[in-house]
N, C-alpha and C positions, 0 to 999 in steps of 0.2 A: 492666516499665515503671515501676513504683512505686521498684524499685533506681534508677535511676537519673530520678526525679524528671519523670517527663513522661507521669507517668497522665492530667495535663487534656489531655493534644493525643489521645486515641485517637480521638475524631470532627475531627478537623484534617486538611486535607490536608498533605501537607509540602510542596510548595512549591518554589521555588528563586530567585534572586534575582533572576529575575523576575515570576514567578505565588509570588503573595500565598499564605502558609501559616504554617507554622511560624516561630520565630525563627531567623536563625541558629545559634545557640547550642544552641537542642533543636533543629535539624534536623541538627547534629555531635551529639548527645545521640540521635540515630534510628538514625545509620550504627555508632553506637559501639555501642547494643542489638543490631541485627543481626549484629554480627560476634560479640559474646558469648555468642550464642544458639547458637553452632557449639561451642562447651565445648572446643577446640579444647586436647590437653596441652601445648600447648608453643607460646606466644604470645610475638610480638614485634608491640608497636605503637609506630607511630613518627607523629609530628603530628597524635596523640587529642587532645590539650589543648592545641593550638593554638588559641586563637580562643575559649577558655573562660576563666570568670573560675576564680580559687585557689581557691574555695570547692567548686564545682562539679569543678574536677580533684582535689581532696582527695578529694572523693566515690568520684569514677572510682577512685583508685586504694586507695581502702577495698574497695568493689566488689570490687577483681583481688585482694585478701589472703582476702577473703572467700571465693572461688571457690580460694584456690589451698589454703586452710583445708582445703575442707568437699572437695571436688573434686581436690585433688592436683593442680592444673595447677602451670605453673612459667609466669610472664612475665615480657619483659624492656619495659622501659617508656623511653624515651625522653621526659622532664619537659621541659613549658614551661609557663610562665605558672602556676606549681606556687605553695603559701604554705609560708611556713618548717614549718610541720607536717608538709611532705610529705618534706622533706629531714632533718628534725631522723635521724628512725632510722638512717639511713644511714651509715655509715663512710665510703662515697666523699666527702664533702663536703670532708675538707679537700684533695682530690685538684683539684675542681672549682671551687669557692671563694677566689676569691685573699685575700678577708678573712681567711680561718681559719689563711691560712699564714703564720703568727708562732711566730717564736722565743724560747722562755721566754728570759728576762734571762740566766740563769746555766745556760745549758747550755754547757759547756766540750767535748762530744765529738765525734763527727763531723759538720760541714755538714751541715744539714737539705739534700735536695733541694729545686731551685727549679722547674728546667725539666720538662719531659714525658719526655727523654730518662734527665735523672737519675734521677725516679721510678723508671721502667722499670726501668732498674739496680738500684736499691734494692729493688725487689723482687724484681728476679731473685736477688739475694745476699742476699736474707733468710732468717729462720727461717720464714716466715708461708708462705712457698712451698716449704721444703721440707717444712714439714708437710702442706699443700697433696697435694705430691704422693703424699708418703704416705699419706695416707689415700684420695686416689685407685685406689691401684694395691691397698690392702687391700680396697677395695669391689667392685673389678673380681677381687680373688683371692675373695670369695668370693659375685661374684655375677656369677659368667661369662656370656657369650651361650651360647643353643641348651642353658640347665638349662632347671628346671622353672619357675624363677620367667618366667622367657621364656613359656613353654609357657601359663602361665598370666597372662600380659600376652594372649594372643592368643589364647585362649578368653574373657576379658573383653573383646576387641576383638571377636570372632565374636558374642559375644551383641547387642554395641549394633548389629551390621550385620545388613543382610537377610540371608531366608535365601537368595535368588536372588544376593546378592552375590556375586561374588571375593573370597576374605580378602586376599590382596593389595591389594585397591583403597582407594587411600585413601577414599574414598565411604561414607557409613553406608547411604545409601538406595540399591537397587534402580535398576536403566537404567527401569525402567516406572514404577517411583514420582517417579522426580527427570522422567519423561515425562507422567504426570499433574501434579503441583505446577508445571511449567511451562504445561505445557497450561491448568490453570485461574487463572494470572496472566495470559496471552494474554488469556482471554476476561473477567479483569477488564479488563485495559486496553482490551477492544475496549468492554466496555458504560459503560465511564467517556467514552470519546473512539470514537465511534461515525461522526463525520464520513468519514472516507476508508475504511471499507467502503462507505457508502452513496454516495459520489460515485462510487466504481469500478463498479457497477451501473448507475448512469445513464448515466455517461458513455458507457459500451460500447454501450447501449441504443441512444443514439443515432449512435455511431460506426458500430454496424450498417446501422441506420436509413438514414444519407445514404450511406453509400458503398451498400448492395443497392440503394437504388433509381436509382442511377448505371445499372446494369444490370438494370434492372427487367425482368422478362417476356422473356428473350432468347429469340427466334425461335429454333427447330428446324429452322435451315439453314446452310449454309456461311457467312455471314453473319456467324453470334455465335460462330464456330472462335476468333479472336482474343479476343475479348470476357470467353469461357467461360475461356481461361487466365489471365485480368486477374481475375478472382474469384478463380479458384482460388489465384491467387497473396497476393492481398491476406488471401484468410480465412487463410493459411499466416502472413502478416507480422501479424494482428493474432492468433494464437496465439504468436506470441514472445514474448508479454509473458505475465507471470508471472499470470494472472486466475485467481480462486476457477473452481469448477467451475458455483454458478451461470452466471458470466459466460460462461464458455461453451456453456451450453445456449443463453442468452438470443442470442447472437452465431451460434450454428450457425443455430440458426431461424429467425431472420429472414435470415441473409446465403442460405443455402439454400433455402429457399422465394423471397423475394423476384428472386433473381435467374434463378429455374424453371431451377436443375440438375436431375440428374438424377433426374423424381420416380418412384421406386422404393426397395422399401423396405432390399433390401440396399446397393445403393450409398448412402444415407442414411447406413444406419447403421456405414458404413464410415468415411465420413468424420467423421463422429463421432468413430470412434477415433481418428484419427489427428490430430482437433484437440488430443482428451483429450491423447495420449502427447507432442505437441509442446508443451501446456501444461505436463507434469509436465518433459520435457527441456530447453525453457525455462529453467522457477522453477529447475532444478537447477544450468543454468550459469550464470546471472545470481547464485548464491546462493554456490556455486563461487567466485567472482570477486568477492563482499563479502568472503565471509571470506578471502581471499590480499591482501586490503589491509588497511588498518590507518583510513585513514579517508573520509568521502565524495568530497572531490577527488580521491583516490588511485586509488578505484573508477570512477567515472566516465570517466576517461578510458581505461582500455580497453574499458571495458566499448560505447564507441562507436564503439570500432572492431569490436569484436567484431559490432555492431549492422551496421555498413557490414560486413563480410564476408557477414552472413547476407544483406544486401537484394540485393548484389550477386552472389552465387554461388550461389545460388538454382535458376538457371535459367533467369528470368523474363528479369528485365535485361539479362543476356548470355547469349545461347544459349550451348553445350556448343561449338559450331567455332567461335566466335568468341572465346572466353576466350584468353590468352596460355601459351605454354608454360611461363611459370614461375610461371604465376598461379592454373594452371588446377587444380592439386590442390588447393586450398582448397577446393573443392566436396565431394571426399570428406571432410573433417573438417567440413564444416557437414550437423548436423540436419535444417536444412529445407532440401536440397535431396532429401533421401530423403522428407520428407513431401511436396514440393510436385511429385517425380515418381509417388509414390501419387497423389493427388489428381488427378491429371489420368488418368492411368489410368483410377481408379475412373468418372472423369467418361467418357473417349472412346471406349475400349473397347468391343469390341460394338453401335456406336451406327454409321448411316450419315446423312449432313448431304447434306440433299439441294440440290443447285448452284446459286446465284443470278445467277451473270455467267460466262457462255464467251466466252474466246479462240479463234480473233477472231469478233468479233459487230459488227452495225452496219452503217451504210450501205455496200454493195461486196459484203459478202458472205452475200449472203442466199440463195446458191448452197450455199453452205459446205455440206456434211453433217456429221451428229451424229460421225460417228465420226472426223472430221475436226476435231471440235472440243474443248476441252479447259479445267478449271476453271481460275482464274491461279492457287490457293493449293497449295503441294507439296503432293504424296502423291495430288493426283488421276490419274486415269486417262484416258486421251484413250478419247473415246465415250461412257462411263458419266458418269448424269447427277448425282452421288454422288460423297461423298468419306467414305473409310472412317475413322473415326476411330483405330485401331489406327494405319494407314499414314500416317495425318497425323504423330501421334507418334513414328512411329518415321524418318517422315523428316524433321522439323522439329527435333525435340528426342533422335534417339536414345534414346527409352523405348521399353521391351519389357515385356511382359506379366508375362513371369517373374520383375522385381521384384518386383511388388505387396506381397506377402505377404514379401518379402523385405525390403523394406524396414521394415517394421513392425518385424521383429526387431533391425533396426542401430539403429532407432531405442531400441527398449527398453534393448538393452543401453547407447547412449549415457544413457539416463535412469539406468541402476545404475552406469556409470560415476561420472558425472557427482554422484551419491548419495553415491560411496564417497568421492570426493575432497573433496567440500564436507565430509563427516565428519570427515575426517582433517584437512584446514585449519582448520577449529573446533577441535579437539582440540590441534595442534600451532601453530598462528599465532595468537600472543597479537595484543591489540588494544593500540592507544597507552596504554603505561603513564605513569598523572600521577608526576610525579618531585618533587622536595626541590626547597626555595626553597635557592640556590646564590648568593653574593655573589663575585662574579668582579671582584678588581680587576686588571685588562689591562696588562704591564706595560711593552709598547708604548702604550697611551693614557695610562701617568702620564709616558714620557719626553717625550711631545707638551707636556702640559700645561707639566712645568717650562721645557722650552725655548720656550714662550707668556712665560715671566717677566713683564716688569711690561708688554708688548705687547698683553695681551688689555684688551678694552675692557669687557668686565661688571668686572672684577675692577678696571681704573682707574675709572670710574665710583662704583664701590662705597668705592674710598680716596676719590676726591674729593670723593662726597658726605660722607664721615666728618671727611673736614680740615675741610667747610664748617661740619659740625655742630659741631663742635669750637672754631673760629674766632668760631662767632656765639652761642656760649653753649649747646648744645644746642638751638640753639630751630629747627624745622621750620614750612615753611608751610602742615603737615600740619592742617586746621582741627580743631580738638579737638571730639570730639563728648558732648554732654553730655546726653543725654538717655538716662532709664532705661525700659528697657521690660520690664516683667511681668505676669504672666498668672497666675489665681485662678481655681479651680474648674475647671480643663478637664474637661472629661468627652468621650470619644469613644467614641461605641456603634454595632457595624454587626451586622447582623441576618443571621444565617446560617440557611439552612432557614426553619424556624418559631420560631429562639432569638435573643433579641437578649442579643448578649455584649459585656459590657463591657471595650474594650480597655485605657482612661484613665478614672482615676475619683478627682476631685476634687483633681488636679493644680496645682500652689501654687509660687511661683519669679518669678527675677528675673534679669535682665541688666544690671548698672552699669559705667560706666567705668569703667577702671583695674583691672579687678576679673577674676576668672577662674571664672564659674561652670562647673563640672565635671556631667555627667548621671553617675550612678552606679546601677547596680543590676545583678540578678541575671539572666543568661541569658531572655529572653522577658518582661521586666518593661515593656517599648513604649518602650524610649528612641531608637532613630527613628520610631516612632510620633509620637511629641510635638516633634521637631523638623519630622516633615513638618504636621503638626498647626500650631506655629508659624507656620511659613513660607506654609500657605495650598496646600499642595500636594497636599493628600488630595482625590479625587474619589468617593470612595462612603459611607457611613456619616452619624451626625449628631454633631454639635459641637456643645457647649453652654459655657457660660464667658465669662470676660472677660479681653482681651487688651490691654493699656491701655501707649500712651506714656505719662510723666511724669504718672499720673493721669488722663489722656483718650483713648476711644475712639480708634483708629485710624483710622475712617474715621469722621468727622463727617457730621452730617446736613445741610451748607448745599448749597447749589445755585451751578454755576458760571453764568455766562452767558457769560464769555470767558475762555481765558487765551494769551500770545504775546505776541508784539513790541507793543510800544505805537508805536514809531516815534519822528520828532522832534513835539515840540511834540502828541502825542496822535495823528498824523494816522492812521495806522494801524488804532489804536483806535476811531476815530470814522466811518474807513470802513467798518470790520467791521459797525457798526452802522448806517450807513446803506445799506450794501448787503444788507440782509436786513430794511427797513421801516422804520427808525427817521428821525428829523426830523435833517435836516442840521445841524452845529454853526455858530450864530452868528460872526460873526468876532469880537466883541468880547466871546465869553462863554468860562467857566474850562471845560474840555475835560473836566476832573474830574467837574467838576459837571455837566455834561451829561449824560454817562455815566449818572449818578445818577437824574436825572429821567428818561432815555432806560426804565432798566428799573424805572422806579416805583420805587425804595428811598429815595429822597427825601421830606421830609415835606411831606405834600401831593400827592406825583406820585400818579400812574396807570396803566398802561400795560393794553393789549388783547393784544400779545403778550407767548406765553410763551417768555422769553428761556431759559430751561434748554432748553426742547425745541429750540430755533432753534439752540443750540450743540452738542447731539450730532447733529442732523445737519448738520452744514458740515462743511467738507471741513479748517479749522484744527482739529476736534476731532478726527479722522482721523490726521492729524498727531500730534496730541500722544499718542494711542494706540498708534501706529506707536513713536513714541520714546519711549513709556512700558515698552512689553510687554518690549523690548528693550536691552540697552546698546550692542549697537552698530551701524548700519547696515545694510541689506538687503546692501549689495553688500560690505562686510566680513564679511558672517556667510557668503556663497557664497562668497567666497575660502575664507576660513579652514575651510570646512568640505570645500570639494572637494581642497584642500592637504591636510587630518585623512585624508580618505578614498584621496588616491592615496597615500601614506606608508603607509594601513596594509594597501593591497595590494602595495606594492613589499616590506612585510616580512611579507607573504606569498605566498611564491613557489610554494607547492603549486599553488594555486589558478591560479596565472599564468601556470605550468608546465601545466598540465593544459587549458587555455585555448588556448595554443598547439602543444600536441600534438594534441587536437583539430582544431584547422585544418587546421594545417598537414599533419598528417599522414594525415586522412582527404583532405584536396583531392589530394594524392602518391600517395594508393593509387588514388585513380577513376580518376586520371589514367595510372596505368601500368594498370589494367584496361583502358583503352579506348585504346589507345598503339598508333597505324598501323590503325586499323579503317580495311578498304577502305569506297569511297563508293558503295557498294548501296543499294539501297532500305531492307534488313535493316541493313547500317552506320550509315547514319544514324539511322534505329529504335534501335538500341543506343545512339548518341551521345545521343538525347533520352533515352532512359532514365536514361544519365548524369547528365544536368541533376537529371534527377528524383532521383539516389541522392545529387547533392550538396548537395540540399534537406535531405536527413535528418540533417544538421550543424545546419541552424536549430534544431530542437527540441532538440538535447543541449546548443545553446548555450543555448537557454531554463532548459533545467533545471540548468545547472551556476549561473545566475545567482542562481535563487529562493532556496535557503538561505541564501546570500552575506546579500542582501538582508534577509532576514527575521532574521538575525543580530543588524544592523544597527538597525534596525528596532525590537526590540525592547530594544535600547538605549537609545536614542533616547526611545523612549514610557515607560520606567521611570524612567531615572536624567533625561536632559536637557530631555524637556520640561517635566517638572512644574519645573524650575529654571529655566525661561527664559533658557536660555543662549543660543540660538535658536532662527527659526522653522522651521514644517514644511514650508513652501514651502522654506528653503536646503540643510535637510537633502534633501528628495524628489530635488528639481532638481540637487543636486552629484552623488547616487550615479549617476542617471542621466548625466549628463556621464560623469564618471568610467570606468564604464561601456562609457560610447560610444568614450574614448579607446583602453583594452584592449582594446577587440574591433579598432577601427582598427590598432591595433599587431599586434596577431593576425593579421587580416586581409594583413597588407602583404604577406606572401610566398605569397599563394595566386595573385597574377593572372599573375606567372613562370610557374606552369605552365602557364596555359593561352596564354600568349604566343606570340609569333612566335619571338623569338629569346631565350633557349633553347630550342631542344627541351624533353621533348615537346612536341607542337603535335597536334590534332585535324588529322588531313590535308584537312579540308572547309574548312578557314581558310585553305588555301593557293591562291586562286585566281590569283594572278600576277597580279592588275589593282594591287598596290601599295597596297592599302589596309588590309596585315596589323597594322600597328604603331598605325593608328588605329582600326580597330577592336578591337586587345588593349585598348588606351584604355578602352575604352567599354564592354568586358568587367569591367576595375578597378572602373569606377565602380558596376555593377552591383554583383559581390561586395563593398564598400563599403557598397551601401545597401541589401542584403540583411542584412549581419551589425551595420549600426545598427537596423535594422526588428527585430532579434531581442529586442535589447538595449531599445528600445522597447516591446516587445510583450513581454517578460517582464514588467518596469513595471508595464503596462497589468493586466496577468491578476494580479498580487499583490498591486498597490494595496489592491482591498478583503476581501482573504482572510488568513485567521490562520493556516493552516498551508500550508509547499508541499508536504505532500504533495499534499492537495484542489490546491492553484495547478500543478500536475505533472499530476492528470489533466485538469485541466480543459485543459491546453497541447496534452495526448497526442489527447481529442477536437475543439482545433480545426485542430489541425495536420490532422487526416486526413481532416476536413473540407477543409481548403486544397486538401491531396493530389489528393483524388479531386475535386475541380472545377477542376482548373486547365488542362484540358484536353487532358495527357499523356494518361491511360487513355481519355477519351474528349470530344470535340469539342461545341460546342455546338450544334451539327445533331443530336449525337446524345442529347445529356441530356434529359432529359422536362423538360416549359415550366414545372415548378413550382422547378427548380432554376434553370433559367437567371439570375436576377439572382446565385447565388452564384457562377455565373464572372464576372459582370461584379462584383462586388464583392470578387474575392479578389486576394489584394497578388500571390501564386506565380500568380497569371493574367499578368502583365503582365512578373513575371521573368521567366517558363516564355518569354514572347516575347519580349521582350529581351535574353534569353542566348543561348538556340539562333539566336535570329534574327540575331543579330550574327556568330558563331562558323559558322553551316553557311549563311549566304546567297550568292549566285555558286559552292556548291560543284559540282564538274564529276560528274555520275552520270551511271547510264544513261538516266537522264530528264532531262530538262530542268531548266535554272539554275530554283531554285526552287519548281521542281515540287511538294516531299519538303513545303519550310515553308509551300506553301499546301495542302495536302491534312489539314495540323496548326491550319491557323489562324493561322500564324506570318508577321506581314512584318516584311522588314527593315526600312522605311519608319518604324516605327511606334516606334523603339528609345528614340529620347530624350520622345518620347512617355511612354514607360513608365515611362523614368525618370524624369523628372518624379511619376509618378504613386506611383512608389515611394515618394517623397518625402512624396507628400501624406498616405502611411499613414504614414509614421514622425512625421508633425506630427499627424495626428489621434491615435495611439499617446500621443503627449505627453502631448495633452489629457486626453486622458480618463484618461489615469492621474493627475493630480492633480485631477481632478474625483470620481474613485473615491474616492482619496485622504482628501478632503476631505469625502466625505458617509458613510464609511464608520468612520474614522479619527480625526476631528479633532474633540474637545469644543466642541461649538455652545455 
């Protein structure tokens, strides 16, 4: 560190440009020590001393002669920003230097080359290159490959490497050692930034929490037969996600007790395993799928479709005879369907559910005999008052016994699959390499330009202003500004730990017209420090000093009592003051002087009120605040920054790209999953499940939004507010517009599928009463104000959070919160009375009946028109209703995101 001059930062974080740390300057002085620390023989650095001052790359490149001295390296250095000292040794200079390429007076013999091509010649045909070669090919005669000098290159390379190494491997360290040195930067970073361990524990905590007790205490009868696979399925869905092994102890425990599966100790510990082996197969293909991309938009988007494959092929959502013939092998390449067919096994097997309702029963047939009678749910037996759980499973779901333990294995091996391939994708799929600043003049855009000739308007603008200046003497009616401002003594000290450091100390300087004061100094020496110092822009640390216009304070010590329009004849002015107490103005007295006596400054006056405090709070001093803070307008700064914000998503298309593949292409696959289901009791069952697997779009659109945002965000709070370009109201309020248009545009081709005319259509929508195409309507509008509620409610949950990973768990527990009260898994008759206000208060409550309710109402089953959406809670009655009420969450979403905002965010 001391080589390269940045022995003061060893307790400094570094930083970056936007978390406060090092300077620029040493933190290119940090990345340059790390890469030298590899002694690497044979280095080539290219934009090391970009962004360094000559003195400091002088240094650098003493350093690299230094090490090539003592070390035998060889480097090849690509110079910027270098001092004539760095260049003087070199022979290339007159190569590279157009000053140096001068022709002595009286040289009479060959043309000096000019061009690059001539060079090249020139030294192809020189002496310099045929010696060159020959002493090339003498070095190579007598220092061939595979002698002993070789032999003894690589028993000096075998000593610096482990002894567990490959000599082959470029690597000095061991696969265990470079697995420890990673392993203990992991668990720095975890005890530096400890936030999103400790939010994935809670979270889960409670995600356990309210979905087990959806299912609390389920009865030990045919009853909880459905119920018991709605658990079993959810704890399968909330092991897909990649959780510590805490988590899922904390998540077995409670979802397993609370909802009194199977209490026995081997089926317990059964499903234990198979939650373990579905978290390990999970993290593997979610980690599989980071490293085959390159970066988080790129991931994302399939990794949600990959999410929609698992919810939906499962088992749960589509039984195994209802899946499509070309759809239906997705089941064998998804993980949890082999877990979530374990799991139910382990659950019904061996177990008999004793019958709660026979067919037929009730008034007529009280004649009936037992053996005449029979349970409604398959797999019962007419007579027995029992239904065997084997035989439920193997007639509802086609599960056999003789998976169990079979499945365990597909799934392992999927875990080492899935192990080998994430390897090899890290190993072989580099990530977005930063490339070279590249000046691209287009030479299609300079033929535009010149055929613009003297047509364009900046460029006539720009002559006319010059004729004018020209014409009227140079003179502008630019007002000359004359006034000099400098500062003496600055001093600026913030206090790190228990050490107060001084960053500016006793800082001295001035600003005149005409004049060009220049900040100069060495790499971390505070020179934006002392301009944000200047400017008023620093919020931590203390400032001491004087900062003086033309000799006087900046902010004077007098007291306003008014400033604004004075009006004609004073009138203005004299109302300001009589509407806040003061003695109406005489007709025949000077308005001036009134004034004067009005706030006692008059000799002789008095006054009772105090006129300073009267003017900061009126609503003129509001105003002048408003047009102070700002240059320009509330409603110019929401143009101008929702215009900044769609521009720099239109030139980014990953993001917009992966926005729309997400839609569109998860609403394409539900929809060819559920494509001509007959209209069964079980059909329609499936079609609401649909609803529900197209819900799980909401949360991937939440989380593709959060980095977006906090991107943004933190731009915003570093560079733009401390400069008051504008406020935090136009920035908050544009991205969310913004925002809301992308998802609108997104959105636009998903209500096609589920329409009338194209196909596919839900066959429950075709009731021949003619009201397909207004009810597709009203379908639009829904998914409309579903995927603005997303775009809202990301908002809402990042407002007041600093990172999205924490703003991602916190989405992942209230979504599943939403999930499980919206009254798909279970009805408000059936929830325990401590939840009920979370169905009446969840937004997927009132979609859940607004979609299906529009799409399956008058469908023709074996029961009766509407039978299916009241046995769910669902009327069609109730549709615009809902939406409306949709509405009322994507406004309350508003709110409160810049109330978050605002109390979490924004310097009181």
């Amino acid at each position: 560190m001391a080589m390269f001059g940045i022995s003061h930062t060893k307790n400094t974080r570094v930083g970056d440009d936007f978390v406060r740390g090092v300077s620029g300057g040493e933190r290119k002085r940090v990345t340059i020590f790390e890469a030298a620390l590899s002694y690497s023989p044979l280095q080539r650095w290219d934009n090391s001393t970009r962004g360094l001052d000559s003195a400091t790359a002088l240094e650098f490149f003493r350093t690299l002669r230094t090490q090539a001295d003592i070390l035998g390296t060889t480097a090849c250095v690509a110079i910027y920003q270098a001092s004539q000292d760095a260049y003087d040794p070199t022979f290339l200079t007159s190569m590279t230097s157009h000053q140096e390429r001068i022709v002595r007076p009286d040289w009479k013999g060959k043309p000096p080359p000019r061009s690059p091509d001539e060079f090249a010649e020139a030294w192809k045909e020189s002496q310099h290159r045929a010696a060159l070669d020959s002493e090339i090919d003498d070095y190579v005669d007598r220092h061939p490959f595979n002698n002993e000098d070789y032999d003894r290159f690589l028993a000096s390379r075998r000593f610096d490497q482990a002894k567990s190494q490959c000599p082959q491997s470029p690597f000095t360290l061991s696969y265990a050692e470079q697995v420890r040195l990673t392993l203990w930067r992991s668990w720095v970073l975890l005890r530096n930034d400890p936030s999103m361990t400790l939010t994935m524990p809670v979270t889960n905590l409670f995600q356990a929490l309210g979905i087990s007790s959806v299912f609390y205490n389920l009865p030990q009868d045919s009853t909880s037969i459905s119920h018991r696979a709605i658990a079993e399925a959810l704890s399968a869905m909330i092991s897909d996600l990649p959780y510590k092994f805490v988590n899922s102890v904390i998540t077995t425990l409670i979802m397993y007790f609370m909802a009194n599966l199977r209490r026995e100790p081997g089926p317990f510990f059964f499903f234990y395993l198979i939650v373990i082996i579905m978290t390990l197969v999970m993290s593997m293909m979610f980690r599989l799928l980071g490293s085959l991309t390159k970066t988080i938009a790129q991931a994302l988007a399939p990794a949600s479709v990959v999410i929609l494959i698992i919810a939906l092929y499962t088992g749960f959502a589509i039984k195994v005879q209802y899946m499509q013939n070309w759809l239906g092998w997705l089941r064998w390449a998804n993980p949890a369907f082999y877990g979530f067919e374990s799991m139910l096994l382990n659950e019904f097997v061996g177990r008999r559910f004793r019958c709660a309702n026979f067919v037929p029963a009730g008034p007529g047939y009280e004649s009936v005999r037992p053996d005449e009678q029979v349970y409604e749910i398959v797999g019962s037996v007419p007579g027995e008052g029992f239904v065997d759980g084997a035989a439920y499973l193997a007639t509802s779901y086609g599960y056999l016994n003789s998976h169990k333990w079979r499945n365990v294995g597909i799934l392992i091996a999927f875990a080492i699959f899935f192990l080998a391939c994430h390897l090899a994708a890290a190993e072989y799929v580099a990530s977005d390499r930063s490339k070279g600043e590249v000046l691209v003049f287009s030479r299609k855009a300079m033929g535009k330009r010149r055929k613009q000739g003297t047509s364009d308007i900046e460029t006539t603008a720009v002559r006319q202003q010059e004729e004018a200046l020209e014409s009227s003497g140079g003179v502008s009616n630019v007002e000359e500004m004359t006034s000099i401002f400098h500062w003496q003594n600055i001093c600026y000290n913030v206090k790190i730990k228990d050490e107060t450091r001084g960053i500016l100390d006793s800082v001295d300087g001035w600003v005149a017209p005409k004049s060009l004061t220049a900040l100069m100094g060495v790499l971390g020496a505070g020179k934006p420090t002392l301009l944000d110092v200047l400017a008023s822009r620093m919020t931590m640390g203390v400032i001491t000093g004087d900062m003086l216009v033309d000799g006087k304070p900046r902010d004077e010590g007098g007291k306003t009592v008014y400033f604004g329009p004075i009006g004609k004849n004073l009138q203005c002015l004299t109302d300001y003051f009589v509407r806040n107490g003061g003695p109406p103005c005489p007709p025949d007295s000077n308005p001036a002087e009134h004034m004067l006596h009005v706030i006692g400054a008059a000799p002789g006056a008095h006054t009772e009120i105090d006129w300073p405090a009267v003017w900061r709070r009126s609503s003129e001093y509001q105003g002048v605040q408003d047009e102070l803070q700002f240059a320009a307008p509330f409603g110019l700064q929401c143009r101008e920054v929702a215009r900044r914000v769609l521009q720099q998503y239109w030139r980014s298309p990953t993001y917009i790209y992966s926005k729309a593949f997400l839609s569109c292409g998860a609403a394409l696959f539900i929809v060819l999953s559920f494509l001509n289901i007959e209209n069964t009791q079980g059909g329609l069952q499936n079609q609401m499940f649909g609803v529900f697997i197209f819900l799980a779009i909401f949360s991937q659109l939440v989380d593709q939004i959060l980095p977006v945002f906090v991107s943004q965000r933190t731009m915003y709070e570093a560079r733009e507010r401390p400069s008051k370009s504008y406020s935090w109201v136009a920035f908050f309020g544009a991205n969310m517009l913004v925002e809301a248009v992308w998802n609108s545009v997104s959105m636009a081709f998903i209500p096609p599928l589920f329409s009338h005319d194209p196909r596919p259509l839900p066959p429950s929508m075709i009731d021949r009463t003619g009201t397909e195409h207004s009810r597709a309507t009203t379908i639009c509008f829904f998914v409309w104000a579903c995927f603005i509620f997303a775009s809202t409610f990301a908002h809402f949950v990042i407002a007041g959070l600093d990172s999205h990973d924490v703003a991602s768990a916190v989405v992942g527990l209230l979504t599943v919160m939403m999930f499980g009260f919206c009254g798909i898994f279970a009805g408000p008759d059936a929830l325990p009375r401590f939840w009920i206000f979370m169905y009446r208060v969840n937004p997927f409550t009132y979609f859940v009946e607004g979609f299906p309710g529009t799409a399956l109402a008058n469908a023709r089953a074996s029961c009766a028109p509407d039978d299916f959406l009241a046995s769910v809670n669902v009327d069609f009655a109730n549709r615009w209703r809902n939406f409306g009420i949709m509405w009322a969450f994507v406004v309350f979403n508003v709110a409160a995101a810049f109330l978050l905002y605002w109390l979490a965010r924004v310097p009181k």
